[in-house]
Chimera marker file (.cmm) of the C-alpha trace (Angstrom):
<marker_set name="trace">
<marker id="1" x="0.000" y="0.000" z="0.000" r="1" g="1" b="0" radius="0.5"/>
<marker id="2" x="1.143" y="3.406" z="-0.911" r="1" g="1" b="0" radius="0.5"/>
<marker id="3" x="0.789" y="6.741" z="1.058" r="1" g="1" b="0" radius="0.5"/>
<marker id="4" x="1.254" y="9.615" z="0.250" r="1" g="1" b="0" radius="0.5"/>
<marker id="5" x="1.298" y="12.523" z="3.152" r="1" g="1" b="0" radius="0.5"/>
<marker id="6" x="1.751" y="16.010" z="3.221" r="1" g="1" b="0" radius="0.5"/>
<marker id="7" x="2.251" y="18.220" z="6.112" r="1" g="1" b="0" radius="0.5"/>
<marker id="8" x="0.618" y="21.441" z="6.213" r="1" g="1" b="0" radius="0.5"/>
<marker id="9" x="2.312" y="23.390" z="8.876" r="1" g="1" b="0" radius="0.5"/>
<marker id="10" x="-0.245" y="25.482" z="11.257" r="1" g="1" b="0" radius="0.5"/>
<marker id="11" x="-0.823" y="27.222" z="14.896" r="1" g="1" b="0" radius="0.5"/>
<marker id="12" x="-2.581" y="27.056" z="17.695" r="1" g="1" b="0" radius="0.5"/>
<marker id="13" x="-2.313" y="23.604" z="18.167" r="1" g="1" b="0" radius="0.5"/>
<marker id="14" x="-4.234" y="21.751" z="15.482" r="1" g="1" b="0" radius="0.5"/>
<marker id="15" x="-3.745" y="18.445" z="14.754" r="1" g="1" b="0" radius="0.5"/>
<marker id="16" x="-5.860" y="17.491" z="12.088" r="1" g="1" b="0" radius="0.5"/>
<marker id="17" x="-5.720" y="14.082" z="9.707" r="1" g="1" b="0" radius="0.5"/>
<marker id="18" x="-7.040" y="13.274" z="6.727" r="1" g="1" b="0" radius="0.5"/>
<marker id="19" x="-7.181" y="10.396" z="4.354" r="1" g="1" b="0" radius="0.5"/>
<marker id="20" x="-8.909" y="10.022" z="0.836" r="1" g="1" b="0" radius="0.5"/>
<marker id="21" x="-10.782" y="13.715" z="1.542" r="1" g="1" b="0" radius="0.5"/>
<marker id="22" x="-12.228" y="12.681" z="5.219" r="1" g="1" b="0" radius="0.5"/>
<marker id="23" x="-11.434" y="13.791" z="8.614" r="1" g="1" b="0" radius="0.5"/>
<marker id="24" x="-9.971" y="10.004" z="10.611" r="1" g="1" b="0" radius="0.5"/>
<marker id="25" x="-8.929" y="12.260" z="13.841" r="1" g="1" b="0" radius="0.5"/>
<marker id="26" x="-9.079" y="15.714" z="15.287" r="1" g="1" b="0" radius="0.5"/>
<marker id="27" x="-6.775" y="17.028" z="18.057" r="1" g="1" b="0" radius="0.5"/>
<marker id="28" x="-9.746" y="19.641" z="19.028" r="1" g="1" b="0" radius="0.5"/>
<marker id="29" x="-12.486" y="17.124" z="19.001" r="1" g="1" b="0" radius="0.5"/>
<marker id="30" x="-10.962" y="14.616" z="21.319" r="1" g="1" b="0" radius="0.5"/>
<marker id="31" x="-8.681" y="17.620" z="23.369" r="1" g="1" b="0" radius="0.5"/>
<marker id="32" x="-5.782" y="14.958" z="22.879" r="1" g="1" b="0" radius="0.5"/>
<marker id="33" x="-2.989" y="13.702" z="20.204" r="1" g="1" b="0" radius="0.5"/>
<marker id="34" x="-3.428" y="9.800" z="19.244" r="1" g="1" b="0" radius="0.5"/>
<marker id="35" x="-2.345" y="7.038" z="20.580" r="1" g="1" b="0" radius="0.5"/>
<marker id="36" x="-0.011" y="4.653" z="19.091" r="1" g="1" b="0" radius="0.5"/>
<marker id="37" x="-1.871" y="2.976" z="15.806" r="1" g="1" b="0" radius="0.5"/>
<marker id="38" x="-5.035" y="4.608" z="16.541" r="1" g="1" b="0" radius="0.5"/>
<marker id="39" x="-4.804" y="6.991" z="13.084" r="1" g="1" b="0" radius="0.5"/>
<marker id="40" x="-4.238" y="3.664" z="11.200" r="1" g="1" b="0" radius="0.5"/>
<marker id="41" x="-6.694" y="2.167" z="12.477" r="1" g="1" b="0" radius="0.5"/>
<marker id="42" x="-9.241" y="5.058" z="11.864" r="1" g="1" b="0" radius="0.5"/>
<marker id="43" x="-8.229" y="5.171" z="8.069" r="1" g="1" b="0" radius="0.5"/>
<marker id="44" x="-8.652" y="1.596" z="8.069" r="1" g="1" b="0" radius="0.5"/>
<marker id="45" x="-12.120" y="1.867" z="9.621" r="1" g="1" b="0" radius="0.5"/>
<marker id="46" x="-11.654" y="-0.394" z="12.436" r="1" g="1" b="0" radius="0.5"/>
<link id1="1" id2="2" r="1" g="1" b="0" radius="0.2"/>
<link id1="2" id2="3" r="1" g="1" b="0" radius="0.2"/>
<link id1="3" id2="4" r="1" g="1" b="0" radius="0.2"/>
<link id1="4" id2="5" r="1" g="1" b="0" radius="0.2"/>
<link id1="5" id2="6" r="1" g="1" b="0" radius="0.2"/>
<link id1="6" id2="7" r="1" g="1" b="0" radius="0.2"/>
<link id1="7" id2="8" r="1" g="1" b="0" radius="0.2"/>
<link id1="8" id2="9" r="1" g="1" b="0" radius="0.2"/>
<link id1="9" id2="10" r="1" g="1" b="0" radius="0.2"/>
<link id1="10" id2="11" r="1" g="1" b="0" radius="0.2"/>
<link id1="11" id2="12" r="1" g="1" b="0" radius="0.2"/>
<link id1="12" id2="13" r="1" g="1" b="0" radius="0.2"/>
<link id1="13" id2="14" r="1" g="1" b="0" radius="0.2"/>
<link id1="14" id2="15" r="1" g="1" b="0" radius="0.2"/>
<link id1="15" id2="16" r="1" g="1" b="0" radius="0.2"/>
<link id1="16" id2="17" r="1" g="1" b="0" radius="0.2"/>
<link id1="17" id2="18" r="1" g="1" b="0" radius="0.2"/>
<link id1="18" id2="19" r="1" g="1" b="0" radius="0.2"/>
<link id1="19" id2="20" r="1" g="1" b="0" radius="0.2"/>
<link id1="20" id2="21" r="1" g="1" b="0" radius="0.2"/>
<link id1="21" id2="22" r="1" g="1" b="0" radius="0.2"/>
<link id1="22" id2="23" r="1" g="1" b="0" radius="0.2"/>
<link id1="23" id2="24" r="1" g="1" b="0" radius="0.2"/>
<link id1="24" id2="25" r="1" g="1" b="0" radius="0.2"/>
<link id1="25" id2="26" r="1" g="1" b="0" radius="0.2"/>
<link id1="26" id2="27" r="1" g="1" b="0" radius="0.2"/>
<link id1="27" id2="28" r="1" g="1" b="0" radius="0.2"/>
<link id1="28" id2="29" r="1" g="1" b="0" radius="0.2"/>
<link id1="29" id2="30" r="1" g="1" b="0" radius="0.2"/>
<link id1="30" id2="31" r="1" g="1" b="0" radius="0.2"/>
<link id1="31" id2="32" r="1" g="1" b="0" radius="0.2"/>
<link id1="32" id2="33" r="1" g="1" b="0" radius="0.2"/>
<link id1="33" id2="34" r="1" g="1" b="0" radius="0.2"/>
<link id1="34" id2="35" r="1" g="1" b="0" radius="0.2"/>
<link id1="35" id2="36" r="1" g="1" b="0" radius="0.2"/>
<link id1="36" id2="37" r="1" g="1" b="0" radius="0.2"/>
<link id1="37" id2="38" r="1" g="1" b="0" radius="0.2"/>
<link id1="38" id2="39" r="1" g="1" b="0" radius="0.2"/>
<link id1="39" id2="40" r="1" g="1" b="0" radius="0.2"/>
<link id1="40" id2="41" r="1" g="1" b="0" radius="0.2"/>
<link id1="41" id2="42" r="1" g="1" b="0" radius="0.2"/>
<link id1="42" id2="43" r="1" g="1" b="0" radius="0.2"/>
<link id1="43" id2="44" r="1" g="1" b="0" radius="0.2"/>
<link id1="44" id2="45" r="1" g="1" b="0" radius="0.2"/>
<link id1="45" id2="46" r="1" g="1" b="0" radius="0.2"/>
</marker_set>
């Protein structure tokens, strides 16, 4: 599998992913970064 990521460089804190145009995890919506595997697992839908 292939992946491509870019890093757009912000303030304020935001920690935002995306995959394939869709929001997987949000820094501001859970007040916390991810744990370990828990972004992979998101964009796998598990």
């Amino acid at each position: 599998m292939g992946v491509e990521a870019e890093l757009i460089e912000g303030g304020g804190g935001i920690f935002l992913v995306c995959a394939d145009g869709r929001q997987v995890y949000s820094k501001k919506e859970t007040g916390r970064f991810p744990e370990r595997g828990e972004v992979v697992r998101a964009i796998r839908g598990e």
